[in-house]
C-alpha positions in Angstrom: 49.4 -16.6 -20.1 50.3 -15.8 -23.9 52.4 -18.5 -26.2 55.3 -16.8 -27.4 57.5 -18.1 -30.0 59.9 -16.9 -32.1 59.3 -15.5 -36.3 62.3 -18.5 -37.3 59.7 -21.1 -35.2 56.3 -19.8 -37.2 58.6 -19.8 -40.4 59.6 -23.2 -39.6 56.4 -24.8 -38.1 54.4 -22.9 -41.1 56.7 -24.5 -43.6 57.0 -20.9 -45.3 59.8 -21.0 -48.1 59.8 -17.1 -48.8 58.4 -13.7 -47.0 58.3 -10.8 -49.6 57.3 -7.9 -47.0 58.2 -8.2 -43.0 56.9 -5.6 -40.9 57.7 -5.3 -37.4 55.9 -2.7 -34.8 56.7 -3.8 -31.8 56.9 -0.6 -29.7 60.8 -1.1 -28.8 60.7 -4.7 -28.7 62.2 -5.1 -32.6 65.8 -5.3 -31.6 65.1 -8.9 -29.6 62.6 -10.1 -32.1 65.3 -9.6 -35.0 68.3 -11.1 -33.2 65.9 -14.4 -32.7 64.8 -14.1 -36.5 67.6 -14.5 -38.1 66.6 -17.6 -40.9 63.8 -15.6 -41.1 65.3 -12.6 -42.2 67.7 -14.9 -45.0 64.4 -15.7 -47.0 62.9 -11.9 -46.4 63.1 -9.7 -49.1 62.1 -6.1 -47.4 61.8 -5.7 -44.1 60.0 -2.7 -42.5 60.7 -2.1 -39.1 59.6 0.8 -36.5 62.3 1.6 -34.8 62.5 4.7 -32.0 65.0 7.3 -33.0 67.7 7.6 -30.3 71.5 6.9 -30.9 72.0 3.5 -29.1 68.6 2.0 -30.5 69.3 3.4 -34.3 73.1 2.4 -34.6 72.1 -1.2 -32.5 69.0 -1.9 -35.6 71.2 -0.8 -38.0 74.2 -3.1 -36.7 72.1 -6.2 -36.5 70.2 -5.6 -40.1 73.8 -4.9 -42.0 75.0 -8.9 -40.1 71.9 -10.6 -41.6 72.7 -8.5 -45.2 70.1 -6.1 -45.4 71.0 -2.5 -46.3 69.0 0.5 -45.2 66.6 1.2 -48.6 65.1 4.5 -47.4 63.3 5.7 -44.3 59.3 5.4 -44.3 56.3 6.7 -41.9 58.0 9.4 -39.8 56.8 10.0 -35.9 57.0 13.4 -35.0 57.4 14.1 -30.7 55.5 17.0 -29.3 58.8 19.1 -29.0 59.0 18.6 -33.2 62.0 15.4 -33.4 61.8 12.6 -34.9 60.1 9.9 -31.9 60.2 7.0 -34.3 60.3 5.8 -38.1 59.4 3.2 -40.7 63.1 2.1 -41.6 62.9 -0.1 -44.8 65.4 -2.6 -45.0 66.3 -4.5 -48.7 68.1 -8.0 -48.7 71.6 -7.2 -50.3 74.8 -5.0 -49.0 74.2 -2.0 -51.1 73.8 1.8 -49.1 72.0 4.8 -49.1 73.3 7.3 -52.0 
């Protein structure tokens, strides 16, 4: 089998003070990965995260990146569906509380 652990155990085992750019692509797995990141996310200046684009998923990244004080910056790499909507996005979170004018 594969070794999992957690971003807050590399952080910590890897003795790494600051992360300028995060970027998660985890094909619908970024949800879990955050909620277990959290210290890792308090010394993480931008994050970019993939994240698919249907109600439940969006509000539920958006939810846990406005607790751990990241506001949404602006939206990246857009994934376009066959059928022409939006499959999936770059979203492109900034440490702070500020919003989207």
């Amino acid at each position: 089998g594969v070794a999992e652990s957690t971003l807050d155990d590399f952080v910590l085992y890897n003795r790494i003070k600051k992360v300028s750019v995060l970027k998660i692509d985890t094909e619908g797995h970024e949800i879990e990965i955050l909620k277990a990141a959290s210290k890792t996310l308090r010394i993480t200046t931008w994050a970019i995260v993939e994240t698919q684009f249907e109600s439940l998923h969006l509000v539920t990244m958006l939810n846990l990146m406005r607790k751990a004080g990241r506001y949404l910056d602006r939206i990246g790499a857009v994934n376009i569906n066959s059928d022409g909507s939006i499959g999936s996005a770059d979203l492109i979170f900034k440490k702070g509380r500020h919003s989207i004018n």
